[in-house]
Structures are given as C-alpha cells and as structure tokens.
Residue, then its C-alpha position, 0 to 999 in steps of 0.5 A: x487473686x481473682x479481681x488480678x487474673x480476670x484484668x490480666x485476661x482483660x488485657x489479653x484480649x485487647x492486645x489481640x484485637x489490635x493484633x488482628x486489627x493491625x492484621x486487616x489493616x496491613x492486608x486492606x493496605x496490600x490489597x489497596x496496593x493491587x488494586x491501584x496497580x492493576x487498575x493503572x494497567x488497565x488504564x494504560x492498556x485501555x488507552x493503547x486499545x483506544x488508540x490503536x481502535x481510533x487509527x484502524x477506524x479513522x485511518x485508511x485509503x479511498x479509492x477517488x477513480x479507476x481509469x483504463x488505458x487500451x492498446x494492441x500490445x502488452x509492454x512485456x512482449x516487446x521486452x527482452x531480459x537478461x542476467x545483464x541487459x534489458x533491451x526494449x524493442x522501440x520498433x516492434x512497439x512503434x510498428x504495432x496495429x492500432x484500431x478505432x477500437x480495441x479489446x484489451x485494457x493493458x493498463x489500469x491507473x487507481x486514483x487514490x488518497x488517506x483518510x483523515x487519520x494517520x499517515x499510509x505507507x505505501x511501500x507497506x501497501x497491498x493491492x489484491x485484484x481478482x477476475x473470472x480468470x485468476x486472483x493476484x496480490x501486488x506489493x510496491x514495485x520502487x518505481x515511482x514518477x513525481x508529478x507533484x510539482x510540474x504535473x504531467x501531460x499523460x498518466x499512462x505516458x508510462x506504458x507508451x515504449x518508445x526510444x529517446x530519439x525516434x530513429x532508435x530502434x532499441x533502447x538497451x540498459x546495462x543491469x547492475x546491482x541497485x538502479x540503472x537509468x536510461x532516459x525515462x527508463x528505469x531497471x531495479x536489480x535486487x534480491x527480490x528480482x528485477x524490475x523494469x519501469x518507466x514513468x511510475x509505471x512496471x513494464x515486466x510481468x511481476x506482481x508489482x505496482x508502481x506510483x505516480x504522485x500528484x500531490x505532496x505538499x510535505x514531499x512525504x513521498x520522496x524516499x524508501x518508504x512513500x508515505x502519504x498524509x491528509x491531502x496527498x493524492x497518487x495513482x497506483x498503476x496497474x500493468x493489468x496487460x502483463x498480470x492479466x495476460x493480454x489484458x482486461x476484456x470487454x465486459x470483464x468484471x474486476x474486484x480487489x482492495x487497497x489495503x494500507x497497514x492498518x486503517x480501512x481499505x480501499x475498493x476496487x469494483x467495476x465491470x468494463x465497457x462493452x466496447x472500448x472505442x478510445x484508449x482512456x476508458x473511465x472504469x469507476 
C-alpha cells in the first residue's frame, strides 16, 4: 500500500515538471518570437534613418559664384500691369541715364551646383537674403532660359527691357490663364499672381527668383519641377532691384542661403564694392 502511493507520487511529480517544462519552453519560444520581430523593426528603421542621415549629409547645393550686374533703373519701374495686359516701357528704359559709375546693383545671378548626392529640385528650393534693411524669402518663380545647348552671350541680357524692333516703344502682352509670350517675353498668370519674365529672369516685384541652365546633359531641367543632379550647373537670378528697392548699395553687406529639401544649403555671404565702376561686378 505505501510502496504504491509513494510511485503514484513519483509520477505526479514528473508529470509537473514536464508541465512546467513545456511551460518555459512555449514562453522562451514567444519571447524569441518578439524578439526576432522587434529586432527586424529595428533593423528596418536603422536603415530608413541610415539613408535618410546619408542624403541630408551627402546631398545639397553650393554656391560656385555670386555675380552683380548695375544700372540706373530698377525693371519694375518701367512696367505697368493690369488685370489684362502687361505693357513695358521699352523708351522710358532705352532713355534712361548711364554713368561711368553706378550706385545700385539691380541685379544678383548665383552661380550654383548639387553636391554628390541625390538630385535637388529646384522648384521645391528656398533662397533667404537679408541686408541692413529687411530679410526676404524667394520661392521658384517658373521662369526659366536653357542656355545649355547654345550658350548665352550675356547672363543678365534678362534685365536689358528692350522691344523686339528698336522702333517699339512698348512691348504689350495680353494676359491670359497659364503662360503668355511675346518675343523674349514671358507673363505667368496663376492663383499665385502674376509673374513677368524675360531670359530666366523676373521683371515685377515678387518674392520670386528665376533660373538659367547652363549644364544639363540629362535635360533634368525641362519640365514642371527643374531638377539638377551631379554635374548640372545654373544661375539663380536675383531681381535684387525690385525686392531690395532701388537696389543693393555700395558697401552693402548681404547674407542668405540656398536652401534645397533636404541636403546642406548653400551660403550666400559678401559685402559689395565701394565703388561700382562697371555694370558686371564680382561679389563672391
């Protein structure tokens, strides 16, 4: 009688301890399970991360150059605009005073090019600038010239208002919705307000800049959203007189940055010329 209840015990006990074995076994395969899933998360989210720090590291814009160009006249003051035309004195501008020496820049062209890294959308790009007067933030204007095939004489051939034939004294272009042309002129009438370029460059006081291509082997460029990649090269122009009305002084100090989506911006930082003796003036 005894000898049989101490095996009965015996085999309680063993039938337990597989019980409790099975037990750990079934919790260390769950918590295996876990583990393995939470650490493929991580993996994953370490890669994103990874990627993401290599672009904005790797990525970006420099600035290459930062040339001037001085007048008499800013182009917004021989512009009229309407609901439905826009007309450009030609005369009033062909009439203007010219000097030896001037004493505004009225327009600022910044020489620019991607790092290595991703490609840079232009239309997404900001431009910041800041003088002793007042700070500015530029977005893309949708004027753009593509000088990358045939080159161009003169980069700021933008800012020269002048009509197709020399005996016009106005030039007159009919607004519509969308894009109006007329010669090298261009009008952009959309809900973000109109836009008067010529040459890659805006003529009217808004807070926007144009581009001109030099270097686009891929044709990157060419549609709604410019986009620039390894080796591509432009100018982003600057209609400095309009937004810093009449212009950037002598001894003006100047200081901004490129600023693409993501990637490192690009810095603009110059003081300018006691005396500006010529129109083209190197200012970085």
């Amino acid at each position: 009688m005894l000898k049989n209840f101490i095996k009965n015990k015996r085999g309680a006990i063993g039938i337990g301890t597989l019980i409790i074995f099975i037990a750990l076994v079934l919790v260390a395969a769950v918590a295996a399970a876990v583990i393995i899933n939470t650490a493929g998360k991580l993996q994953h989210k370490a890669s994103v991360v990874g990627e993401e720090s290599t672009k904005q590291v790797a990525s970006g814009i420099q600035v290459l150059k930062v040339a001037g160009y001085a007048d008499t006249i800013s182009t917004n003051a021989v512009l009229n605009i309407s609901n439905t035309s826009v007309v450009i004195n030609n005369s009033k501008y062909a009439n203007r005073t010219d000097y030896s020496q001037y004493k505004y820049i009225k327009g600022i062209a910044v020489f620019v090019g991607p790092n290595i890294g991703d490609e840079i959308d232009l239309s997404s790009t900001i431009i910041t600038l800041s003088n002793s007067n007042k700070k500015v933030s530029l977005v893309y204007s949708g004027i753009i010239e593509y000088a990358d095939t045939n080159g161009t004489k003169d980069i700021f051939k933008g800012l020269h208002l002048v009509g197709n034939n020399d005996s016009i004294n106005t030039t007159v272009i009919n607004i519509t919705d969308g894009t109006s042309v007329n010669g090298s002129y261009i009008v952009i009438n959309n809900s973000n307000g109109i836009v008067v370029g010529k040459d890659g460059w805006v003529l009217n006081d808004v807070p926007k800049f144009g581009v001109i291509v030099l270097q686009d082997s891929d044709k990157s460029t060419h549609g709604e959203h410019p986009t620039i990649n390894y080796g591509d090269k432009v100018v982003i122009t600057i209609n400095s007189g309009t937004i810093f009305e009449p212009g950037l002084a002598t001894r003006d100090k100047l200081s901004g940055e490129v600023i693409p989506e993501y990637g490192a911006s690009g810095i603009i930082e110059f003081r300018s010329p006691s005396v500006y003796n010529g129109r083209v003036i190197s200012l970085q």
